[in-house]
C-alpha positions, 0 to 999 in steps of 0.5 A: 363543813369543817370536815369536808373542808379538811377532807378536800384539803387532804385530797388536794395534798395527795394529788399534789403530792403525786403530781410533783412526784410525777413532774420529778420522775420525767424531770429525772429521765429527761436529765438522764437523756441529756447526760447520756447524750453529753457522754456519748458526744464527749466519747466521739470527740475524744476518738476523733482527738485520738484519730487526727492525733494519729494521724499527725 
């Protein structure tokens, strides 16, 4: 009994295991996304700044 129960606890740890593994890798990209996004709203608006400043 002992070692089936030591056996289902090590099972459910490395599946655990992977799933946070997982869960942190599309937390990781979903971030890198939303960063890149950021920059490339950041980089217009400042050649939109550079374009109106131009202007004047």
């Amino acid at each position: 009994m002992k070692r089936g129960m030591i056996k289902g606890l090590m099972t459910g740890m490395l599946i655990g295991g992977a799933a946070a593994t997982m869960y942190g890798v599309m937390n990781w990209q979903t971030e890198r996304h939303w960063n890149q996004q950021i920059r490339r709203s950041g980089r217009w608006l400042s050649r939109k700044t550079d374009e109106i400043a131009r202007m004047l």
